[in-house]
N, C-alpha and C positions, 0 to 999 in steps of 0.2 A: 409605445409601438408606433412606429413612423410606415403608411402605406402613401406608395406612390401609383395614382392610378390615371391613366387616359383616357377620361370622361368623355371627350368628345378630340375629334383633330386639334393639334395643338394648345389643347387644356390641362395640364400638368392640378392636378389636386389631394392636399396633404391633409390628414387628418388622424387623429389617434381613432383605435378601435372603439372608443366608447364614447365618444361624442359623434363621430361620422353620421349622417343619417343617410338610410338607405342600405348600410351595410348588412348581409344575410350571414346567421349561421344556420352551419348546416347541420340541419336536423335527423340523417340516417348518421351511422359510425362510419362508413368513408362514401364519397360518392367520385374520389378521383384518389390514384395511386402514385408515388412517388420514390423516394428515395434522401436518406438525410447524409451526409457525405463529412468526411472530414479528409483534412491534409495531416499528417501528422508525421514527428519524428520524435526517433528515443533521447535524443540528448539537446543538447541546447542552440536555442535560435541564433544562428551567425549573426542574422541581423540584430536583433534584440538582446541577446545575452539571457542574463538570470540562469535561474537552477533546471533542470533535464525535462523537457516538454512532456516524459513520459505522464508522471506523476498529474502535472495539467491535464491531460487528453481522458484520463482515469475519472478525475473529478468533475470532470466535466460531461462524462458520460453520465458519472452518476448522477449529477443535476437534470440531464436530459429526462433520465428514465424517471425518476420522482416525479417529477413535473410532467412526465407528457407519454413516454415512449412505452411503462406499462401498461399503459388503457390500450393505446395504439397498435403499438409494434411495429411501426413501419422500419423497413430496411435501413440498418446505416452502414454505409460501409466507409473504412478507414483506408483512404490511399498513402502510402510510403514507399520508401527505396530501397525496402529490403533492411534497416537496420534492428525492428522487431525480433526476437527471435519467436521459435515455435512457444516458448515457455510463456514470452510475454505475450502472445496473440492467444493463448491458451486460457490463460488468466484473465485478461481482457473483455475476452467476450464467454465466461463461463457465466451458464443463464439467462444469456441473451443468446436466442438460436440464429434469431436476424441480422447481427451482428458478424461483420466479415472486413478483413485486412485482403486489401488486393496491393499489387506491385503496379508503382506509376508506369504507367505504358510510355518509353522511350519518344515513340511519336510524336506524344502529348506534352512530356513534359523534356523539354533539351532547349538548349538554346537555336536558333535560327540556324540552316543550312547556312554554311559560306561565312558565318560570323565568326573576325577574328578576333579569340576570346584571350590570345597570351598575355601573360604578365604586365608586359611595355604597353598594352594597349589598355586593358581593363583600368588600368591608374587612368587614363586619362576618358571615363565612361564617364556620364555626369551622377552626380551620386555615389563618386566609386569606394567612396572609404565608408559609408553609412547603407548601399544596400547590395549584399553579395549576389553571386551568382544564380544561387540555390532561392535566393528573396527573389530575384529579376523572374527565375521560372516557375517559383507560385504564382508571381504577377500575368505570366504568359496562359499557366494553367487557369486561372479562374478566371480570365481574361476572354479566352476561346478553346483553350483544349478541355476541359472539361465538359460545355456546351457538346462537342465534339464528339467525344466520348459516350455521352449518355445517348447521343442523337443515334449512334451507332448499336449502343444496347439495346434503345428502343424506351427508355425512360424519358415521359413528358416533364413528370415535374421533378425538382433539385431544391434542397434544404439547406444551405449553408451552414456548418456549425466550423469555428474556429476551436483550438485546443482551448483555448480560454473563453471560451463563449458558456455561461453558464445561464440556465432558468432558474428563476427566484420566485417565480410561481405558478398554480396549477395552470395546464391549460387545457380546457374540459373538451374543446372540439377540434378535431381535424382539422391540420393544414391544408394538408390537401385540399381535401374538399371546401375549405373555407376560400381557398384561389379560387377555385375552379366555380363555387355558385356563385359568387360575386363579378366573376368574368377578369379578375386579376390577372397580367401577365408577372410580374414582377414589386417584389415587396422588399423594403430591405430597414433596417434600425436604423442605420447613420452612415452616413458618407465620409471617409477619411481619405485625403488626398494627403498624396507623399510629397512635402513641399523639396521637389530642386527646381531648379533656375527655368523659367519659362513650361513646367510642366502643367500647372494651376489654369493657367493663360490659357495652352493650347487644348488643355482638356476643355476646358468650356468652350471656346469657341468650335472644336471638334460636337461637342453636343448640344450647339444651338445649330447647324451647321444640318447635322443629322433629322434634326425635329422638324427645321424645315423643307429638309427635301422628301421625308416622310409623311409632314401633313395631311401632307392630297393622297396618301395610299393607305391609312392607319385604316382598320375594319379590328374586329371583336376574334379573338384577344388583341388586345396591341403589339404594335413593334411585329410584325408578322416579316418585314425583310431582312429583322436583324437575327431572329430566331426563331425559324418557321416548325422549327419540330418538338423544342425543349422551352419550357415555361423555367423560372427560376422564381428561388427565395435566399434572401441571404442575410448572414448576420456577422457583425464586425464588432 
């Protein structure tokens, strides 16, 4: 488990949960509420291929709840496009109350006003034979429509789970509240960057770029200009 935490202005510190020192669990069963969220779709990743994501999204619940979401319960909800049916959304979360398929809010997730997405031009997008449309507006949704969205529901904290994101073992305490006594804005396992031409480059100089114009304004939680209402966790 890789946490990223803002120790003090401009002090980035990395550390697993069991060697950190200083790190608290929390000792009540929640002291902060959340929500664990997924993207999902019934059939197979344009970008990625292989076999029907359904099946993924199934197993990977069921690792959640093993490992975490029976003690818990916190809220997951599954956003899509409508390709679930009532049957699968039925099946899905049968014995999990918590558990709920919402419809991507158009808002959130489309491509940019004004962008022109035909044929003749999308060939020539960088990336364009390796990340499709529907990849580009996951990127868009966890990117800021989601932050968006939850700021809007009135949800502080967010859970990242991918369809393929599985637990491999227990985990006795609250997320939630393990951000929230620790003073955590943001937690994540591993960073994947999408390698096309100059995106590697610009991402990093965009977040050294960030760090220091925030320096001088960081206060407890961190990152307060970047996401003053919604805390985040995420996993890849």
């Amino acid at each position: 488990e890789l946490w990223l935490r803002m120790a003090a202005p401009g002090d980035c510190t990395f550390a697993t949960l069991s060697t950190a020192p200083g790190l608290t669990l929390p000792t009540a069963p929640k002291l902060a509420s959340g929500v664990i969220v997924y993207l999902a779709q019934a059939g197979s990743h344009s970008s990625y291929g292989g076999p029907g994501q359904k099946v993924a999204l199934e197993t990977s619940l069921v690792s959640l709840y093993t490992h975490y979401n029976e003690r818990f319960r916190d809220p997951v909800w599954i956003f899509h496009e409508g390709d679930f049916t009532e049957a699968d959304q039925a099946r899905i979360t049968k014995g999990r109350n918590e558990t709920a398929f919402k419809l991507l809010p158009p808002t959130f997730y489309d491509l940019p006003l004004g962008l022109n997405a035909s044929d003749a031009v999308r060939g020539n997008w960088k990336g364009a034979a390796r990340f499709s449309v529907g990849y580009r507006c996951m990127i868009q949704w966890y990117a800021t429509g989601l932050f968006d969205y939850m700021r809007n529901e009135k949800i502080e904290w967010v859970w990242r789970m991918d369809d393929d994101s599985y637990l491999h073992s227990q985990i006795t305490y609250h997320m939630f509240s393990f951000m929230a006594v620790n003073k955590f804005a943001y937690a994540f396992r591993q960073m994947v960057v999408d390698v096309t031409d100059g995106f590697a480059e610009a991402s990093s100089r965009d977040v050294v770029d960030r760090g220091r114009r925030l320096a001088v304004h960081l206060s407890s939680p961190p990152w307060p200009e970047l996401f003053p209402h919604v805390h985040g966790m995420a996993t890849g």
